[in-house]
TORTI-471046 format. One line per 5 residues: for each residue x, y, z of N, C-alpha, C. Coordinates in steps of 0.1 Angstrom, whole numbers. Atoms other than C-alpha are relative to their C-alpha. Example, Ala and Ser with C-alpha at 12.3 -4.5 7.8 and 13.67 -1.06 7.14 Angstrom:
9/-12/0/123/-45/78/9/12/0 ~ -9/-11/0/137/-11/71/-8/11/8
% end
This chain:
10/-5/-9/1068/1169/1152/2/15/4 ~ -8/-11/-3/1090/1198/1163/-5/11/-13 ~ -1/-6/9/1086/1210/1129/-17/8/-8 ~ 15/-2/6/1044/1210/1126/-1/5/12 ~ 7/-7/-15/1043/1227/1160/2/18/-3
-7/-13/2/1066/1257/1146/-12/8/-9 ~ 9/-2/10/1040/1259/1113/-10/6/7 ~ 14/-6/-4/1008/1257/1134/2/18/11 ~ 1/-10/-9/1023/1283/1159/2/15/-8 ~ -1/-12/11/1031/1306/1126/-11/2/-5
16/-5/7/997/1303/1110/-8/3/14 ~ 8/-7/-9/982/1312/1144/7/17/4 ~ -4/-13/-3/1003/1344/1148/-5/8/-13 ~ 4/-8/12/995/1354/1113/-19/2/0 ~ 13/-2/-5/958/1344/1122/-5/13/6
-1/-13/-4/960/1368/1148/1/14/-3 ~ 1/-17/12/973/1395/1130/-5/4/-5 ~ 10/0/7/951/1396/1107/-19/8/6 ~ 12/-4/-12/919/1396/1137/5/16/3 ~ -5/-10/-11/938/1425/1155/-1/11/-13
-2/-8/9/945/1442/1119/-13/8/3 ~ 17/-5/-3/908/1438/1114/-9/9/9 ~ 3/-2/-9/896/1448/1146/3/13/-2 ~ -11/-15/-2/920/1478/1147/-14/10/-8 ~ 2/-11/11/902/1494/1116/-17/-4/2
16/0/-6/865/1483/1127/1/4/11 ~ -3/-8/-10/873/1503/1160/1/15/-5 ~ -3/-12/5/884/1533/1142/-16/3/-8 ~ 18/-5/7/847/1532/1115/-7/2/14 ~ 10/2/-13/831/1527/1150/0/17/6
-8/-16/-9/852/1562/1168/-4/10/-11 ~ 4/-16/7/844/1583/1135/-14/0/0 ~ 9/0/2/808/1573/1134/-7/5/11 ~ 2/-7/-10/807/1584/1172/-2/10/0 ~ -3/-22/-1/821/1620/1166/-13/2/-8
11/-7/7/795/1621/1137/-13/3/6 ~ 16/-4/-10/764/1612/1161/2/9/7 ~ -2/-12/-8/782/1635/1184/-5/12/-1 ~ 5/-17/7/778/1664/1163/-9/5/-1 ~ 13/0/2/750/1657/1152/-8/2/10
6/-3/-15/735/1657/1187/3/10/5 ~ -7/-11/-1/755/1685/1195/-9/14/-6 ~ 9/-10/7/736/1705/1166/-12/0/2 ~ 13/-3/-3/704/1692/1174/-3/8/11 ~ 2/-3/-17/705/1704/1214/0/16/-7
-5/-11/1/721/1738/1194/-17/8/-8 ~ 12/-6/9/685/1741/1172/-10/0/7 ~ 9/0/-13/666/1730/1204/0/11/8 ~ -3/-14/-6/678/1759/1221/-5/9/-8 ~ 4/-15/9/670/1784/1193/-14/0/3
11/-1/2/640/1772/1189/-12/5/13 ~ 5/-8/-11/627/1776/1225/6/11/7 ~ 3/-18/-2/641/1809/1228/-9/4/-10 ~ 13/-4/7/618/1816/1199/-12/0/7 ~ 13/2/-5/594/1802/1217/-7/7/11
6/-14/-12/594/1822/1247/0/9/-4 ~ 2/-13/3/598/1850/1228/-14/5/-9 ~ 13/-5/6/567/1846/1208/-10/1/13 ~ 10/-1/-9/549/1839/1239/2/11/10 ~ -1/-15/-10/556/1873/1255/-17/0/3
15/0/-5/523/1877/1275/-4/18/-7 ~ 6/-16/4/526/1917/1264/1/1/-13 ~ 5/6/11/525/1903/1232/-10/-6/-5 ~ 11/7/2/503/1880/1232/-17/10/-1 ~ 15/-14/-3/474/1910/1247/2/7/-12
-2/-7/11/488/1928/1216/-8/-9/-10 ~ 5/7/9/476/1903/1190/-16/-1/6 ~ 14/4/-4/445/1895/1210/-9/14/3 ~ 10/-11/2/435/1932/1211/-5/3/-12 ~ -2/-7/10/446/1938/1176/-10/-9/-8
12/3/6/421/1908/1162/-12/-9/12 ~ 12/-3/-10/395/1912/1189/-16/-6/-5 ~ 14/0/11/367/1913/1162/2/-15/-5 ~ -3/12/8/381/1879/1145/-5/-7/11 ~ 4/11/-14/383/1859/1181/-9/-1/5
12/1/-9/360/1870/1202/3/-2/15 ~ -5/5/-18/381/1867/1234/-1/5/8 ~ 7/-10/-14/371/1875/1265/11/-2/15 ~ -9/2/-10/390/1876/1297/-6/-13/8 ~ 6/9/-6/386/1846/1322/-6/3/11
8/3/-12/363/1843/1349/-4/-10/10 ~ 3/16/-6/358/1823/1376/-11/-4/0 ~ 9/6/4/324/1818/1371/-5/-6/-12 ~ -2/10/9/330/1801/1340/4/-13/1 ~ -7/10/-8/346/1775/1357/-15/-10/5
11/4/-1/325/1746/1366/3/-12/11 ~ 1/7/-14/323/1719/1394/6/-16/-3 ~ -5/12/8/340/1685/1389/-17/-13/2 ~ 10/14/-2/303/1665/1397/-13/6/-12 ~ 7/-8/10/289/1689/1369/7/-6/-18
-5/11/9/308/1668/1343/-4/-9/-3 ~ 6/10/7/290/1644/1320/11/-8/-6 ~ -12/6/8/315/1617/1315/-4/-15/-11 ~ 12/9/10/301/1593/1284/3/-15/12 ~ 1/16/-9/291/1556/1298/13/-9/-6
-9/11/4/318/1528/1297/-5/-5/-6 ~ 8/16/5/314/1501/1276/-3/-8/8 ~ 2/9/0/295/1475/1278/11/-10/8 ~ -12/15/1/325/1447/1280/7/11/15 ~ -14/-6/-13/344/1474/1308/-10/1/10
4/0/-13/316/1474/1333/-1/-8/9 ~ -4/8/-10/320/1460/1365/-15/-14/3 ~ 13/9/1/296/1426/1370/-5/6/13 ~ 8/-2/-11/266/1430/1394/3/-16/8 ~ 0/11/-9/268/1409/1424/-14/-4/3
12/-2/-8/233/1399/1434/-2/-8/11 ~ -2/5/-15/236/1372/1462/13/0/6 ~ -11/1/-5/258/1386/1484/1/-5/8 ~ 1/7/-17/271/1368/1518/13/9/6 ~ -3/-9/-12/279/1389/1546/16/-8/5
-13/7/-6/317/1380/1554/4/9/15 ~ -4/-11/-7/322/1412/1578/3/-8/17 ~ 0/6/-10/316/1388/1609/7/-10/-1 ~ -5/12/2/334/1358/1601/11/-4/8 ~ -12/-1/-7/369/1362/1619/-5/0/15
6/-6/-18/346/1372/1655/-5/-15/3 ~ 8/12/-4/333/1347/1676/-18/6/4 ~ 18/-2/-6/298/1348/1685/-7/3/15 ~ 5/2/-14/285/1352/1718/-17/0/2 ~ 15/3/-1/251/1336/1725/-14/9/13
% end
């Protein structure tokens, strides 16, 4: 008995080892596949950045009046005005559907009084 206890307690250490081996080196693909997203993330933020300093630098406003003087004739652009501007009840907004309009009520009852008592 002594002797199948020593066995099973051998093939469970080797078991183990084996797990832990495993484990060990599926930990490690895990840690290099991190740094890679890392970097990767790292570079993107680095191209995100370029890019919107490009961006503000195209959108220089004394830039911008530059191009917009230089094809004037092509655009047609005009400065803004506030009377181009328009009123928000001056807005045509298309009809809902059908299926999304609200039902009509037609016999309503008066609840407003219901909670009061009456006095005759």
């Amino acid at each position: 008995m002594r002797g199948l206890i020593y066995v099973l307690s051998a093939i469970a250490v080797i078991g183990l080892a084996f797990w832990a081996y495993r484990e060990n080196y599926a930990t490690q693909q895990v840690l290099r596949e991190t740094q890679s997203l890392q970097r990767q993330i790292g570079a993107a933020q680095l191209r995100l950045s370029v890019l919107r300093a490009e961006w503000a630098y195209l959108n220089r406003p004394d830039r911008l009046m530059e191009l917009a003087e230089l094809n004037f004739d092509r655009l047609g652009l005009l400065p803004l005005r506030s009377d181009q501007f328009g009123r928000i009840d001056e807005v045509n907004y298309p009809p809902a559907p059908v299926s999304e309009m609200p039902l009509m009520i037609t016999n309503g009852v008066d609840v407003s009084n219901l909670g009061q008592e009456q006095n005759p």
